[in-house]
Each structure stands twice: as structure tokens, then as C-alpha cells.
Residue frames relative to the residue before (quaternion, step in Angstrom):
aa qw qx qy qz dx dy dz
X 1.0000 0.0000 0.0000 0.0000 0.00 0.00 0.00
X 0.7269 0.3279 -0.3264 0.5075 3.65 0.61 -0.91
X 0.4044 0.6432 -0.4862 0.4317 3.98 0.80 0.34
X 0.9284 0.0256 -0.1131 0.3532 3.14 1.02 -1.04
X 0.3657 0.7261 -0.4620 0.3542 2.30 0.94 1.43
X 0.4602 0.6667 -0.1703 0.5610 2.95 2.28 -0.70
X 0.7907 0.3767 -0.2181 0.4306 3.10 0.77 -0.73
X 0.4780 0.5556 -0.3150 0.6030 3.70 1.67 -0.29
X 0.5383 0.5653 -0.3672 0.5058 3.74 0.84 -0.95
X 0.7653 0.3510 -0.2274 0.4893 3.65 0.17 -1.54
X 0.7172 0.4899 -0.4003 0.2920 3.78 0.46 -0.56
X 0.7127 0.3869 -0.1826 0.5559 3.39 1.18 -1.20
X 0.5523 0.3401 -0.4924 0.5804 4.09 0.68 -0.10
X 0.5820 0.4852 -0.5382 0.3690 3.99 -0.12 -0.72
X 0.9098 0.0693 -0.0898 0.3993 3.63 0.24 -1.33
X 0.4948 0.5174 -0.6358 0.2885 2.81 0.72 1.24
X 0.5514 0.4535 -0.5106 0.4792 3.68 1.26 -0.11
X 0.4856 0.5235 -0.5301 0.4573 4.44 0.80 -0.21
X 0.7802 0.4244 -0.3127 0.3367 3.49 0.40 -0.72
X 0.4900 0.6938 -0.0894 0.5201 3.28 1.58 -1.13
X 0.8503 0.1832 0.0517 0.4907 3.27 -0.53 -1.27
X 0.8145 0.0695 -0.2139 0.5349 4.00 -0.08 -0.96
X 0.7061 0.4967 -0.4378 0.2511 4.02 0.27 0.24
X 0.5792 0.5358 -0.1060 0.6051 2.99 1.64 -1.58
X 0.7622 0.5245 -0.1854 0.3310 3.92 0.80 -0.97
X 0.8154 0.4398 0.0193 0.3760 2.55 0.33 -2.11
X 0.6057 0.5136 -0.0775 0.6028 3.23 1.43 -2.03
X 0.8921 0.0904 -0.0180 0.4424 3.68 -0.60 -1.14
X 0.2880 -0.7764 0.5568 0.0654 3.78 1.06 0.10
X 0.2000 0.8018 -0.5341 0.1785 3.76 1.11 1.36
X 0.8256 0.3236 -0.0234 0.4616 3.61 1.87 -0.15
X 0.2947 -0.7828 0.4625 0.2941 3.43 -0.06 0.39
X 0.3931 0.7636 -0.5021 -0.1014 3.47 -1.35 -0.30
X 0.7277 -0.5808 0.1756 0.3197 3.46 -1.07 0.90
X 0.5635 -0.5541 0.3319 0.5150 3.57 -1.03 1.02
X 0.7411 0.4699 -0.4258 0.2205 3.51 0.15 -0.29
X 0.4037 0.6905 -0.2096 0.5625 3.31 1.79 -0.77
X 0.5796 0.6608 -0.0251 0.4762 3.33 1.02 -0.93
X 0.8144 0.1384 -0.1479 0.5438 3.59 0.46 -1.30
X 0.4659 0.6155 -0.3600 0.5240 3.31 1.37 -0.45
X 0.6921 0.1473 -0.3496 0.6141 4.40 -0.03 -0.57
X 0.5154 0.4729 -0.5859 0.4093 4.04 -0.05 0.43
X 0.5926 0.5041 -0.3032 0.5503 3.58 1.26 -0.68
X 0.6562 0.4689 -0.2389 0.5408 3.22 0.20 -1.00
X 0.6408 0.4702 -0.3523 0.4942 4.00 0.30 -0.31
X 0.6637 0.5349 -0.2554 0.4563 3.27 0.73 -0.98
X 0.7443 0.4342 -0.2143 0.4600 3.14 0.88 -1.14
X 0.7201 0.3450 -0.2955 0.5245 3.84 0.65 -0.19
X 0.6039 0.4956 -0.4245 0.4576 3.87 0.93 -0.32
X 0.3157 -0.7357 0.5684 0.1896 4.00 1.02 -0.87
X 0.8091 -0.0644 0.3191 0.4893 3.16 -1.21 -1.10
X 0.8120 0.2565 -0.3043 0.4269 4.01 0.72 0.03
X 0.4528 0.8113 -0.3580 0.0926 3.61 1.32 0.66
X 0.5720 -0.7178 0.3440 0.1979 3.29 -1.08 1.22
X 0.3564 -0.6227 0.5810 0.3842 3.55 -0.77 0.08
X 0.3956 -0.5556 0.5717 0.4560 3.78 -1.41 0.36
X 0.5905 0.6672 -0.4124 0.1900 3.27 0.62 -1.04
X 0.6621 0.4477 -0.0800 0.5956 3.45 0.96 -1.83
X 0.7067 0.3973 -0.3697 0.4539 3.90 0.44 -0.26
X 0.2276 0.8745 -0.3288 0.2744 3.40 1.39 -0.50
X 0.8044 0.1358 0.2179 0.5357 2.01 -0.94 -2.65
X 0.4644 0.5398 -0.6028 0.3600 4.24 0.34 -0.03
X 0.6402 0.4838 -0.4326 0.4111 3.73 0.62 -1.52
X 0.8318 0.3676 -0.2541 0.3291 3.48 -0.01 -1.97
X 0.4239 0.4775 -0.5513 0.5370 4.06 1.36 0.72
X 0.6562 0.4927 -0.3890 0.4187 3.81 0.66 -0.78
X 0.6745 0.4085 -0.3150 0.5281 4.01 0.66 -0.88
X 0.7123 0.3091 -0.4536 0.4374 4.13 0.70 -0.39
X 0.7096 0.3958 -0.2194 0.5401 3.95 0.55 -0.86
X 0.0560 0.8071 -0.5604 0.1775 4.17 0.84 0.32
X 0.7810 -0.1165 0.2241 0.5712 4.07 -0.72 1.75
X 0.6515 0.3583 -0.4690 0.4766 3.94 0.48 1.45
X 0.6305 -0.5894 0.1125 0.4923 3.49 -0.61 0.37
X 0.4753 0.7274 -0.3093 0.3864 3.40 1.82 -0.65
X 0.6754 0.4919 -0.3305 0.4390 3.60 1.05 -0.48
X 0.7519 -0.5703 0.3123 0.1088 2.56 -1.27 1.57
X 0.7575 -0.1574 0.1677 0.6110 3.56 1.13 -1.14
X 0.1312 0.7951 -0.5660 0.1737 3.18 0.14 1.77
X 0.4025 -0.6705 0.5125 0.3546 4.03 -0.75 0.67
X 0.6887 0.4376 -0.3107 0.4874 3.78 1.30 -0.58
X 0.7136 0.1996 -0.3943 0.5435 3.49 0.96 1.26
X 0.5290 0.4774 -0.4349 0.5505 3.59 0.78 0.30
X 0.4559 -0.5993 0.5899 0.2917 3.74 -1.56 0.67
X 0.7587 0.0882 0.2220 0.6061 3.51 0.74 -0.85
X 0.7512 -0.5327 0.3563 0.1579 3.28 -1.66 1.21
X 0.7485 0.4116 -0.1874 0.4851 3.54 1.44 -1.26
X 0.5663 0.3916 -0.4814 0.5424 3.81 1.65 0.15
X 0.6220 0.5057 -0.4684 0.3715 3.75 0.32 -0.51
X 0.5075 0.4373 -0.4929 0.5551 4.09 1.05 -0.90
X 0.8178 0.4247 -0.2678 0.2815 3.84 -0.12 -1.01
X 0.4103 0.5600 -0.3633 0.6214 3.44 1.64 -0.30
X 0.7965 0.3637 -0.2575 0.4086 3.74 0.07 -1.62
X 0.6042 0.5514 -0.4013 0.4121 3.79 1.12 -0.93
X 0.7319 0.3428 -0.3719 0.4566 4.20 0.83 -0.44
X 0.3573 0.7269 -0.4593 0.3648 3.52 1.22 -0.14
X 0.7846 0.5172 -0.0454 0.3389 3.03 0.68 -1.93
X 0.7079 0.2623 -0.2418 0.6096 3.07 1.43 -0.64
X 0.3000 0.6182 -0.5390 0.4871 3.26 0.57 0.31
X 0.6775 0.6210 -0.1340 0.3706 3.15 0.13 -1.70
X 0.7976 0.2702 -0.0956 0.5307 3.57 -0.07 -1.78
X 0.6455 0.2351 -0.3882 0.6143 4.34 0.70 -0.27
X 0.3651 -0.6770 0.5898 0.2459 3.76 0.15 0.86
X 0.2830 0.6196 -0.7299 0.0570 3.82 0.06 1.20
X 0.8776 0.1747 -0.1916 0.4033 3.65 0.35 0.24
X 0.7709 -0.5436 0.2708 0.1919 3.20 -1.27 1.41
X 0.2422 -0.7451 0.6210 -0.0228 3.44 -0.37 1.61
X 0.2915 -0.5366 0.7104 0.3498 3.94 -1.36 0.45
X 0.6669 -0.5160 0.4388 0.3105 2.91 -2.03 0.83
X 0.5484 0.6739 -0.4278 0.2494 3.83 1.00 -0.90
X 0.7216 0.5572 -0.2077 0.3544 3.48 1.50 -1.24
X 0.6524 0.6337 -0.1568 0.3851 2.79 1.48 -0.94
X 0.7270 0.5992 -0.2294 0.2447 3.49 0.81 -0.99
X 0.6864 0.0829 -0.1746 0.7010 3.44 -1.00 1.52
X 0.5034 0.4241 -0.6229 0.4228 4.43 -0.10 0.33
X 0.6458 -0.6078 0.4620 0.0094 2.51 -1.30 2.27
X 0.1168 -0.7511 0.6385 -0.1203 3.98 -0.24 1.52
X 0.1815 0.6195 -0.7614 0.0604 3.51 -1.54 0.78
X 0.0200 0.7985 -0.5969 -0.0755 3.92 0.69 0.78
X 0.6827 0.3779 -0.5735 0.2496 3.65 0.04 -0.07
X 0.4969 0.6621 -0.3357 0.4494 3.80 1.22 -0.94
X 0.8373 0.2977 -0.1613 0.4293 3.14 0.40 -1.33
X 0.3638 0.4700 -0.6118 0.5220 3.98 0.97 1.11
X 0.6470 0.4677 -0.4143 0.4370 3.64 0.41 -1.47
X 0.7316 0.3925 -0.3742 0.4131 4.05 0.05 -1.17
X 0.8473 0.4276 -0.1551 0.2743 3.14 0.42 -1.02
X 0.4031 0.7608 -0.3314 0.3858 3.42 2.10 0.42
X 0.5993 -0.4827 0.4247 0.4769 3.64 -1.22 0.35
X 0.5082 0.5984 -0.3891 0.4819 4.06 1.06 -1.19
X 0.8129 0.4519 -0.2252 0.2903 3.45 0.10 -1.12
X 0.6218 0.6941 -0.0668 0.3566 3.62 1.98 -0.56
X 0.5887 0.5816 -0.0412 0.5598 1.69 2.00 -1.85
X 0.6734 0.5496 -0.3359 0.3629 3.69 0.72 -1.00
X 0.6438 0.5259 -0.2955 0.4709 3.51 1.03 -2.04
X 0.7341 0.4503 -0.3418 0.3762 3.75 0.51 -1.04
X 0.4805 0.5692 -0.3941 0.5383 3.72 1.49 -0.45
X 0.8200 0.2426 -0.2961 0.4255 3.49 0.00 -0.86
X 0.3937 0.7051 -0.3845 0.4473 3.64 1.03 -0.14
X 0.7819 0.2863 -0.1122 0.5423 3.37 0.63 -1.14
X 0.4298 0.6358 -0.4451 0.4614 3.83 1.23 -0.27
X 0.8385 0.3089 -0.0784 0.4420 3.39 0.46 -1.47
X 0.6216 0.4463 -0.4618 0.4486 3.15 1.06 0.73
X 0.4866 0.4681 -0.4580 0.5783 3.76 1.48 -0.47
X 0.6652 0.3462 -0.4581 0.4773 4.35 0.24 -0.32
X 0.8654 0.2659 -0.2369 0.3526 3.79 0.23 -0.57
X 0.5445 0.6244 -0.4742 0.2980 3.58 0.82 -0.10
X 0.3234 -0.8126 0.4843 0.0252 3.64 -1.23 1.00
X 0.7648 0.0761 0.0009 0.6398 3.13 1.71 -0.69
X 0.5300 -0.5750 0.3821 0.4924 3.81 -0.83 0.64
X 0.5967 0.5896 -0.4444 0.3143 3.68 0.36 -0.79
X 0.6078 0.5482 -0.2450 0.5196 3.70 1.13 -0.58
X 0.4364 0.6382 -0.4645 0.4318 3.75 1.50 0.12
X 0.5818 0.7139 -0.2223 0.3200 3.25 1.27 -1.68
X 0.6560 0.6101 -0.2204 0.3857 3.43 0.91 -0.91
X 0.9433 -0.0310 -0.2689 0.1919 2.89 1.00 -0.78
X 0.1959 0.7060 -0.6591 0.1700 3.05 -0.87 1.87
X 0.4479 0.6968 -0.2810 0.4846 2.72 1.58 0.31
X 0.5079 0.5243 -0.2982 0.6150 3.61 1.60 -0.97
X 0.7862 0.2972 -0.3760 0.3902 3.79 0.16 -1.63
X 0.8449 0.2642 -0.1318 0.4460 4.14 0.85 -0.51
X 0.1884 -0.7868 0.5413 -0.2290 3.15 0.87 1.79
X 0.8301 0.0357 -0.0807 0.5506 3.92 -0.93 -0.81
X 0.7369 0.1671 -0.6285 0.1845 3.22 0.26 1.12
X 0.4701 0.4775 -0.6061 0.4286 3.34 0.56 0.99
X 0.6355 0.4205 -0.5279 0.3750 3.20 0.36 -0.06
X 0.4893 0.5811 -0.3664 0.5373 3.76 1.00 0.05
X 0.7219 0.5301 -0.2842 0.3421 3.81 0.80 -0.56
X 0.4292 0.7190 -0.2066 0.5061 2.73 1.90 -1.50
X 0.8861 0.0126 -0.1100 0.4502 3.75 -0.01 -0.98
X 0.6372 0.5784 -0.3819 0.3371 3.59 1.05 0.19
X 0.8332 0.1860 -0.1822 0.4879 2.69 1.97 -0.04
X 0.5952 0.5456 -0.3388 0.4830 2.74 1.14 -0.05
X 0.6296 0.6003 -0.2387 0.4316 3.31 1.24 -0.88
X 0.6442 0.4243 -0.2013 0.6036 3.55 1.19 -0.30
X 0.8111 0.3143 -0.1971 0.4522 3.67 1.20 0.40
X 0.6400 0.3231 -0.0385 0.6961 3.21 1.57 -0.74
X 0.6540 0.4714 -0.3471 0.4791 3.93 -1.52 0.86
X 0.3294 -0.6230 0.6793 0.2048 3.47 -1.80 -0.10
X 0.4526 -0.7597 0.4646 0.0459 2.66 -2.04 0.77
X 0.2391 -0.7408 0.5860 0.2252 3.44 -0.15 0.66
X 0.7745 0.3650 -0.1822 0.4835 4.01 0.54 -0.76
X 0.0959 -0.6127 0.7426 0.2528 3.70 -0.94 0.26
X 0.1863 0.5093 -0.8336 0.1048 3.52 -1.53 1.08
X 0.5748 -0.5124 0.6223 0.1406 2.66 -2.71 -0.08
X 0.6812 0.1286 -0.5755 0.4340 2.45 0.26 2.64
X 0.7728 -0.4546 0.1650 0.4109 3.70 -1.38 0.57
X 0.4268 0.6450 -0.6301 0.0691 4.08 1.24 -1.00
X 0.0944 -0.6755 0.7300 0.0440 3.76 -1.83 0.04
X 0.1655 -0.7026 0.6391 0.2655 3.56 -1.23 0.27
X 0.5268 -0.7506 0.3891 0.0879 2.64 -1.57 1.53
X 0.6880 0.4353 0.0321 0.5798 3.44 1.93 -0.59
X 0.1388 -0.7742 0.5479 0.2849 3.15 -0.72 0.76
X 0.6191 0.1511 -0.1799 0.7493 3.53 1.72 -0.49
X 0.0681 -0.7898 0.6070 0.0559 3.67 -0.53 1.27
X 0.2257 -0.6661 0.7095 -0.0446 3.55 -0.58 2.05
X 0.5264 0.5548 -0.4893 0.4192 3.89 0.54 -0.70
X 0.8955 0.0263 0.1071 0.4311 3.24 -0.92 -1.56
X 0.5540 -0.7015 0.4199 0.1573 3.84 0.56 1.12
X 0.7702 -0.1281 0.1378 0.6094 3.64 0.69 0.93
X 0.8165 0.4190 -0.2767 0.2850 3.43 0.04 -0.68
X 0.4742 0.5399 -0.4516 0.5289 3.66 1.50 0.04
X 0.7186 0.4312 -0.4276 0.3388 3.63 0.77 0.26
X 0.0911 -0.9170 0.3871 -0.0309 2.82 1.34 1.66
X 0.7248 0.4420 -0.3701 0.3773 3.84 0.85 -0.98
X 0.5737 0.5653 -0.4093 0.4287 3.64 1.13 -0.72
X 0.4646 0.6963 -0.3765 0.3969 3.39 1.32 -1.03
X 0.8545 0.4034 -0.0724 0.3192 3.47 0.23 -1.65
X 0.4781 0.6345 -0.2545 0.5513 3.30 2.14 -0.17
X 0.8658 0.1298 0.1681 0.4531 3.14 0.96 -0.86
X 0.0639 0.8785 -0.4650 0.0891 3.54 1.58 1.21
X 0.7185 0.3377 -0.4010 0.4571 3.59 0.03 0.15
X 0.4881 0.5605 -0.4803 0.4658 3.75 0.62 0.35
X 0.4306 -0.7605 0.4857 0.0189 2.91 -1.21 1.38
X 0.6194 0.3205 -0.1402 0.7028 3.15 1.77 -0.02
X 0.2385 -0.7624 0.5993 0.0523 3.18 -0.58 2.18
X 0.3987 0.6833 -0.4147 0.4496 3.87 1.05 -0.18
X 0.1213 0.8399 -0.5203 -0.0957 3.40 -0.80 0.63
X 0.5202 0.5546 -0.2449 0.6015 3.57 1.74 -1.18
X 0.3932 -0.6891 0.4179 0.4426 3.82 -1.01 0.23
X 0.5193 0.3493 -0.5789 0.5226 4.27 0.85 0.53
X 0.4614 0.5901 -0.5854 0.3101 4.04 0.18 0.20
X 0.0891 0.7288 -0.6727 0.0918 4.03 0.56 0.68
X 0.3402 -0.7416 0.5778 -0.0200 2.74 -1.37 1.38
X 0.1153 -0.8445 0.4953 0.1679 3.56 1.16 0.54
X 0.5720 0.5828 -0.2903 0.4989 3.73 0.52 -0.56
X 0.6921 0.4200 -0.1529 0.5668 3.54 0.31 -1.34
X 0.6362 0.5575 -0.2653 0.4627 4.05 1.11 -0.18
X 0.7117 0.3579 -0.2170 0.5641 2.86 1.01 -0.75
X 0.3801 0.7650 -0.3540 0.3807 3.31 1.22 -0.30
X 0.7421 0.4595 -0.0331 0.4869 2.75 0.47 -2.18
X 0.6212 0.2518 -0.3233 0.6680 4.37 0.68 -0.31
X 0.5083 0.4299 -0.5653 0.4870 3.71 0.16 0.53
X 0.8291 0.3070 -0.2565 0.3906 3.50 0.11 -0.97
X 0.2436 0.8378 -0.3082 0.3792 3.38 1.80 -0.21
X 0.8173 0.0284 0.0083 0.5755 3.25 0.22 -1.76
X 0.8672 -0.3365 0.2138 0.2985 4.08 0.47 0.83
X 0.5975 0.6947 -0.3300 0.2270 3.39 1.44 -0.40
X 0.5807 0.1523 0.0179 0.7996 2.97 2.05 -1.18
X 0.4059 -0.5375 0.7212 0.1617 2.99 -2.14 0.35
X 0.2082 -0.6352 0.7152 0.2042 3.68 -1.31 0.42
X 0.3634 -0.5880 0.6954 0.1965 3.26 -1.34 0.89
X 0.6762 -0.5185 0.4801 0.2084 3.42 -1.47 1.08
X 0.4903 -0.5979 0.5731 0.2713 3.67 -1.14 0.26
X 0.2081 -0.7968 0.4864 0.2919 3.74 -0.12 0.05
X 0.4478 -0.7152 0.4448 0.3001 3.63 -0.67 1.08
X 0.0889 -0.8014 0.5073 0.3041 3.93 0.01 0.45
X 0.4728 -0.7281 0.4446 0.2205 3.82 -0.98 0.53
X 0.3611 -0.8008 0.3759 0.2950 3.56 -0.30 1.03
């Protein structure tokens, strides 16, 4: 029991600060909050991702390349140019670095205002730092495991945000319904998405990238976007208004 609970802990704190912090933040920038507010959920990221944490920086600008180049060859992670789920992670995994050790030239559009803490994010994002989370990962599974089947889990602990990247980069672009016709494959994967907390509403998502609420239908609960909303409640973050568009 306390295996999985550990492991439910890491799955739903990991992506809720991916969803939070580098999609909603970093990427689409649906909120404000203070540098300090700031260095503190970069901590907090680290600390629930483990051995698979992202940079905002490099997750950033990867997403806002995925919303301009969406299911073309330019996109970062597209199922309608990948053979198979495990080249597109490996396609998307040098992107990313690429990306976060700036070996290669980013337009300004992608870049601008993505949330940067480059000295933190060497320490999180080192081999030392993998190495440890995946040490203690496996410590607390030789004290708490009860049954072999509970071995299984963990690779799941040491490779957390990416599956949770597969889930909607691929699957979401192949599997699910659509609330939008556009020109490309996104789908939602959920009509009530308990899995991936908002983010299986991947097509409503892509209809409407600056909306802080990936929910569109009223059972589309955006559990993410909830907590959002009692974050900004008591002062931690600010929501940024919807703009009214003019007919």
C-alpha cells in the first residue's frame, strides 16, 4: 500500500507542477507570479519530477515550437512523423536538449519572457542529480515493497514526465474526441480526465492556448485549472484576464 502511494504521490505532484508551472507558465504564461514564488515551484518541480526533471526553459520554448509547427515536420513531437512513440520520445528527448544547452538557434518569438534559472537547472538537470533521486527511489522501495509486482513500478518513478509526455504527445494526437475541427490531429482523451489532470484535454487545449481552463464541455473538469484558480485565490499567482476579442 505505501508503494502506492509513493508512486501516486510522484505521478500526480510530478505532473501537476509539468502542467502547472512549465505548460501553463513557462509555455503560455496564463499567470503571473513573483520571482520568489517562482524559484520556490522550480524547487518544488525538481522535487516531484526526481530523476526525470524538466527545465522550464527547454520545455518552454519545445511546447510553443509544438503550438506554431502542430503535426508538420517542424514539430517537435508529431505521431504523423514519427514511426512509433519510442522515436518521437527520442526525436523530442534531443530537441529538448538541444534546446535547454542552447546548442542551436531559437527565434526570438519562442523565447520571450520563458522563465530561466540556468544555474539550478545544471544542478537538477545533472547526471549527479538522477543519479541520487533514482538512488533514493529505489532505497524506498527495497524498505517498502511487499510484493514482487510492486518491483514493476519502479520505472515508472525513475521515468515519470516522460510518460506523461507520451500520454498526450501521442496518444493525444491519435486516440479521444474532438470538440474543434482544426488543421492538425490534437484529440481529448477524457471526458472526465482523472489520469492526466486537465491535460488529456489536449484538442480544446490547442483551440484555445492561452486559456487557463483546458475544460471546455461542463463534465470537462479541469482539476489542474482548480487548483489554479485557489492558488490565485489567496495571492500566490495572478490570472491574466481572457481578452475580449472584437467582432
Amino acid at each position: 500500500m505505501i508503494i502506492l502511494i509513493f508512486v501516486l504521490v510522484l505521478w500526480y505532484g510530478g505532473l501537476f507542477f509539468q502542467s502547472f508551472f512549465l505548460h501553463r507558465y513557462a509555455a503560455h504564461q496564463v499567470f503571473t507570479m513573483s520571482k520568489t514564488v517562482e524559484r520556490i515551484t522550480f524547487i518544488l518541480t525538481w522535487i516531484f519530477q526526481g530523476s526525470s526533471y524538466l527545465s522550464a526553459y527547454g520545455y518552454g520554448i519545445m511546447h510553443r515550437m509544438h503550438h506554431a509547427y502542430t503535426d508538420t515536420e517542424n514539430d517537435p513531437h508529431s505521431p504523423s512523423h514519427d514511426p512509433n512513440l519510442f522515436a518521437m520520445m527520442w526525436k523530442t528527448k534531443n530537441i529538448y536538449q538541444d534546446i535547454n544547452r542552447q546548442r542551436i538557434e531559437v527565434e526570438p518569438r519562442f523565447t520571450k519572457n520563458v522563465p530561466q534559472w540556468s544555474a539550478f537547472d545544471r544542478f537538477a538537470s545533472s547526471r549527479i542529480s538522477r543519479v541520487l533521486w533514482i538512488s533514493l527511489y529505489i532505497l524506498f522501495f527495497v524498505y517498502f515493497v511487499t510484493a514482487w509486482w510492486q518491483w514493476l513500478l519502479l520505472p515508472i518513478t525513475f521515468l515519470m514526465a516522460p510518460i506523461h509526455g507520451v500520454i498526450i504527445n501521442w496518444f493525444g494526437h491519435i486516440y479521444g474526441y474532438v470538440n474543434f475541427t482544426m488543421k492538425n490531429t490534437s484529440k481529448n482523451l477524457f471526458r472526465f480526465d482523472f489520469l492526466m489532470m486537465g491535460e488529456g484535454y489536449h484538442n480544446n487545449h490547442h483551440k484555445h492556448a492561452n486559456r487557463a481552463n483546458f475544460g471546455v464541455k461542463w463534465y470537462e473538469i479541469d482539476i489542474t485549472y482548480l487548483i489554479i484558480r485557489v492558488l490565485d485565490a489567496v495571492g500566490c499567482i495572478q490570472l491574466k484576464p481572457i481578452p475580449v476579442k472584437s467582432r
